[in-house]
Each structure stands twice: as structure tokens, then as C-alpha cells.
C-alpha positions as CSV (number, residue, x, y, z in Angstrom):
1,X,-31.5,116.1,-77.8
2,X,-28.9,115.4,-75.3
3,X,-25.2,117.0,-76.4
4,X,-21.8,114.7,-75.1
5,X,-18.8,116.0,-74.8
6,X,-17.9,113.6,-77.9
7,X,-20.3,115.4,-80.3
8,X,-18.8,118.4,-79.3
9,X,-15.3,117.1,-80.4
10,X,-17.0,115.7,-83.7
11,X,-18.2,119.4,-84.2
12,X,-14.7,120.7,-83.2
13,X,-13.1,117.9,-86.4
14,X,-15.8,119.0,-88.3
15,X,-15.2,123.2,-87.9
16,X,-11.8,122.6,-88.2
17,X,-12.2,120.1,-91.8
18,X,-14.3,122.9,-92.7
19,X,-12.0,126.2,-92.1
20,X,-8.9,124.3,-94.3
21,X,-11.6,123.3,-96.9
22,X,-12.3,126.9,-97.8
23,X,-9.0,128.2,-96.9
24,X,-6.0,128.4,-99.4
25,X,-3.5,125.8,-99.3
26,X,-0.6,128.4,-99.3
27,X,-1.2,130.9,-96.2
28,X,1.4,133.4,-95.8
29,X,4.2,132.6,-93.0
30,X,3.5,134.3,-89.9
31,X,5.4,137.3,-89.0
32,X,7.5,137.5,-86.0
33,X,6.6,140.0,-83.2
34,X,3.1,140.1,-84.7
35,X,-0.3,139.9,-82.7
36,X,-3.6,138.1,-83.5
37,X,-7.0,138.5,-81.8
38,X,-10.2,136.5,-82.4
39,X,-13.1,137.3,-81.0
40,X,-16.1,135.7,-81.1
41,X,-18.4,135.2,-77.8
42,X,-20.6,137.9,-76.3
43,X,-23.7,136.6,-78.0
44,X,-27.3,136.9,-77.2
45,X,-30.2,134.7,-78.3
46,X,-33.4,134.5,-76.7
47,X,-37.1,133.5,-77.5
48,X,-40.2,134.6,-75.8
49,X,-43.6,132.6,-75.8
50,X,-46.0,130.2,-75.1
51,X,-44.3,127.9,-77.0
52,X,-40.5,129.1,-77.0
53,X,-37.4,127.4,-78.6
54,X,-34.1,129.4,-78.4
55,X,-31.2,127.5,-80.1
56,X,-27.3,128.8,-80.4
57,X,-24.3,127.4,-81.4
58,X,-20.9,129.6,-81.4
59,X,-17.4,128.6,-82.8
60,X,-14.6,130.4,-82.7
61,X,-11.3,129.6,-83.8
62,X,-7.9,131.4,-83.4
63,X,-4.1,131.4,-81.8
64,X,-0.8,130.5,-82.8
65,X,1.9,133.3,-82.3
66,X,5.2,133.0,-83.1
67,X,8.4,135.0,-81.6
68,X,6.8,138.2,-79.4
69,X,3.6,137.8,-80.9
70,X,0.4,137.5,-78.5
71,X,-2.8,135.0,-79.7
72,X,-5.8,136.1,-77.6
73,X,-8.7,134.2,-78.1
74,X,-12.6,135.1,-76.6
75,X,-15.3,132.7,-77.5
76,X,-17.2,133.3,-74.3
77,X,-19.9,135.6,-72.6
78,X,-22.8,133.7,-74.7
79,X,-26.1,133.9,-72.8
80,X,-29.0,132.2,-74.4
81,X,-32.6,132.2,-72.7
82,X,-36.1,131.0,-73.7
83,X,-39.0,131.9,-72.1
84,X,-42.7,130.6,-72.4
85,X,-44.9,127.2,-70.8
86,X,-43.3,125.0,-72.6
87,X,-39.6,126.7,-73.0
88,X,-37.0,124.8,-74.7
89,X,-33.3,126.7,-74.5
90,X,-29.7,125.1,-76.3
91,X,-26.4,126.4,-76.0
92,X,-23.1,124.8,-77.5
93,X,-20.2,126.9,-77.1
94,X,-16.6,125.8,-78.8
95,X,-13.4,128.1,-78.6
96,X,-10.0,126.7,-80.2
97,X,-6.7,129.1,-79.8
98,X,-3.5,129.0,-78.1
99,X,0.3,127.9,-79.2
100,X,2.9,130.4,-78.2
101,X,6.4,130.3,-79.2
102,X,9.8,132.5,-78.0
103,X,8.2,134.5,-75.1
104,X,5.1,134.9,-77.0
105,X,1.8,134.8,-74.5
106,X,-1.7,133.1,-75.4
107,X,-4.6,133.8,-74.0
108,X,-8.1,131.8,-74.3
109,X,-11.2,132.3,-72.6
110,X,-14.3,130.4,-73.8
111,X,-16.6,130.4,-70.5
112,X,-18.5,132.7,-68.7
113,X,-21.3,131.6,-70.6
114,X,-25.2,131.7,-69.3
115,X,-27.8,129.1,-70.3
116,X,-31.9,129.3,-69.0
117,X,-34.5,127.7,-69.8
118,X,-37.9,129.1,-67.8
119,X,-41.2,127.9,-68.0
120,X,-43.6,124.9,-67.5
121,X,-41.6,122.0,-69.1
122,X,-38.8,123.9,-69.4
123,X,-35.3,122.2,-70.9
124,X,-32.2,123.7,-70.6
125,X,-28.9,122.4,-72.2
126,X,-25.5,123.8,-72.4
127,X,-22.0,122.2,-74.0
128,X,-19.2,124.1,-73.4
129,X,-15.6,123.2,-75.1
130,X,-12.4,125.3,-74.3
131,X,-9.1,124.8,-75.8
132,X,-5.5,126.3,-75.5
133,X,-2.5,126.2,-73.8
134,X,0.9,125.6,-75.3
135,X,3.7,127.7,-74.2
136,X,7.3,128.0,-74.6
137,X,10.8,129.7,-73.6
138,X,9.1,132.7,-70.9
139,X,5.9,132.0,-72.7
140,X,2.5,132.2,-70.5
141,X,-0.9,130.0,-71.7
142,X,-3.9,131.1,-69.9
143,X,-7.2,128.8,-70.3
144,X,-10.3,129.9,-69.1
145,X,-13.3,127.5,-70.0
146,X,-15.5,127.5,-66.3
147,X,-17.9,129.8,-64.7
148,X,-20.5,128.8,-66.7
149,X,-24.6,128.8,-65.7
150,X,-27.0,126.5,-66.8
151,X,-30.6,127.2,-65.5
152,X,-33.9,125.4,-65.4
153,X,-37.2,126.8,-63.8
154,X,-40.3,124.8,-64.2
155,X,-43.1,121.9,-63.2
156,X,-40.8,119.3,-65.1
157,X,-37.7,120.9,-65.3
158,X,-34.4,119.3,-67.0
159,X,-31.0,120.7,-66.9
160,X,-28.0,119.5,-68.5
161,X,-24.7,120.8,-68.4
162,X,-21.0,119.6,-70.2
163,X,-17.9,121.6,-69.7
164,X,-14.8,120.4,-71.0
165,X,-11.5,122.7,-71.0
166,X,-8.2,121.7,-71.5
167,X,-5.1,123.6,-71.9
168,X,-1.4,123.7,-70.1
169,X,2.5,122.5,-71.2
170,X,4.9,125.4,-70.5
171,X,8.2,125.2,-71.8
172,X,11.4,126.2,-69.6
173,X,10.2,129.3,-67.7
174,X,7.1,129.2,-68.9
175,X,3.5,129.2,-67.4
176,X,0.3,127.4,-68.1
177,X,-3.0,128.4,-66.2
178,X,-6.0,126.3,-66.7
179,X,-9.1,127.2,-64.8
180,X,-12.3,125.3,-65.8
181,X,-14.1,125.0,-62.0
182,X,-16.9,127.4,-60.7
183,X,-19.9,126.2,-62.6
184,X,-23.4,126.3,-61.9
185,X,-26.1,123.7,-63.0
186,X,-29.7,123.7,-61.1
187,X,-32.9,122.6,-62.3
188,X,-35.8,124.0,-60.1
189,X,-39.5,122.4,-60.5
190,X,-41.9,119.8,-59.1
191,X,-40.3,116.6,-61.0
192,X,-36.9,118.9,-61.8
193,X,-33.7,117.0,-62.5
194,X,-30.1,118.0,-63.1
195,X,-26.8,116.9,-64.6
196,X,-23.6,118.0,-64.6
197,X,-20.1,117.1,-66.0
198,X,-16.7,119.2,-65.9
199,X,-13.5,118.3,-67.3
200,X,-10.6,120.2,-66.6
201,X,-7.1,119.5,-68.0
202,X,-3.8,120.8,-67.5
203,X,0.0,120.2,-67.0
């Protein structure tokens, strides 16, 4: 029940297919000046018992601001835990935004997110996909996908983390901040074993 970072761009196609299938073809033109916010993280799922099994998945989608307008963009602050003997806890986490034209800013945070698994054969995996950037004229792009936690107590625990974040071009004067680092993936048991990949990406 392993997650790549590939199925989490497949998911990312397939959101995004889905979002223009149920939205109207015509959307009105976006308004100089004007500011959009999306907000989607600070989410909380856990499962207690013998037998736990905590599952989430969060997408959020949002950005694009044109002239003065601002795009700010949280997806992040998901915790999900399971507890119990034979614990089992998932997390995949996708945040889209960014795009800012004129001196327009965009701002998108997707990480901060905390995955744990605790128990005798406990699992823990977490997928975590941050997008954004994109900034022109005095423009500023600010991607924040890392300081993530991905936890795994027990006898024959497995702990499995992805975090991909990608974000940066600036126009003339502009300025594109990526940070995707300080993550934390530890799996603490008898036969324990642990896995990490980080992708960070920016220019």
C-alpha cells in the first residue's frame, strides 16, 4: 500500500480533470486588485484500537492573482494518527496554488503535516505534494511544502515518507522562496525500518 510520488501526480491530473469537469466552461475574468484565499489543511483523523486503521487524503486547490491581487494557498497542518496492536495510519496530502502577475504576491504552504502510526505492527505512511511559485514584475512566490513528521512506534514497525515540493521563477524584481527541507521520518521497533524521499525544486 506503498504511495510514489508518481501516484501522487496521477491524483494531482486526476483532481484537477475532475475540478474542470464540474466547473462551467465560462468562468468569469478575474478582477484586478482582487484577493483569493483557499484553505484547506488543518485536519485531524485518528483511530483508536486493537485493530486501528486511520486513512486521510486532503486536496486543496487554489492561486492565480492577477494585477495587485494576493493567492494564498494552505493545504497543510494535517495530523493523522492510529493507535492500537496492530495500527495502520495513511496520509496523502496535495496543495496546488500560486501564479502571480503585476506585483501581485502568492503564497503556498502545504507542509507541516504530522503522520503516526503506534502500536505492535504499526505502519505509517505519508505523501506529501506541494506546488506554487510563479512570480512576476515585484511579485514574491513563497512555497512551503517541508517540516513534515512521519512516525512509527512498534515490534515490526514500517515508516515511509514522500515529500515533493516545487515552486520558484520570479520575473524582473521578483522573488521565489522554496523551502521543502526539515523533515522527519523514524520508525522505532524490534525489526523497525524507515524510508525517506524529499524533492525540493526551485529557480
Amino acid at each position: 500500500m506503498r504511495r510514489s510520488l508518481l501516484l501522487s501526480g496521477f491524483a494531482l491530473i486526476a483532481s484537477i480533470a475532475a475540478t474542470a469537469a464540474i466547473t462551467p466552461a465560462h468562468a468569469d475574468p478575474l478582477q484586478p486588485g482582487g484577493i483569493t484565499v483557499t484553505r484547506g489543511g488543518g485536519n485531524v483523523n485518528v483511530a483508536k484500537g486493537k485493530f486501528s486503521a486511520a486513512d486521510q487524503a486532503v486536496t486543496t486547490l487554489g492561486g492565480i492573482a492577477s494585477g495587485h491581487g494576493r493567492a494564498i494557498t494552505n493545504g497543510g497542518n494535517n495530523h493523522n494518527t492510529a493507535l492500537g496492536k496492530f495500527s495502520y495510519a495513511g496520509q496523502d496530502v496535495t496543495t496546488v496554488g500560486g501564479v502571480a502577475s503585476g506585483r501581485g504576491k502568492v503564497f503556498t504552504s502545504g507542509g507541516n503535516n504530522a503522520n503516526t502510526a503506534r502500536g505492535f505492527g504499526s505502519t505509517a505512511l505519508q505523501s506529501v505534494t506541494t506546488m506554487g511559485g510563479n512570480a512576476s514584475g515585484h511579485g514574491v512566490a513563497a512555497t512551503r511544502g517541508g517540516s513534515n513528521s512521519n512516525l512509527a512506534a512498534g515490534k515490526f514497525s514500517t515508516a515511509d515518507q514522500q515529500v515533493l515540493t516545487i515552486g520558484g521563477t520570479a520575473g524582473p524584481r521578483g522573488k521565489a522562496l522554496v523551502s521543502g527541507g526539515q523533515n522527519r521520518n523514524a520508525a522505532l521497533g524490534f525489526g523497525s525500518s524507515a524510508s525517506q524521499q524529499v524533492i525540493t525544486a526551485g529557480q
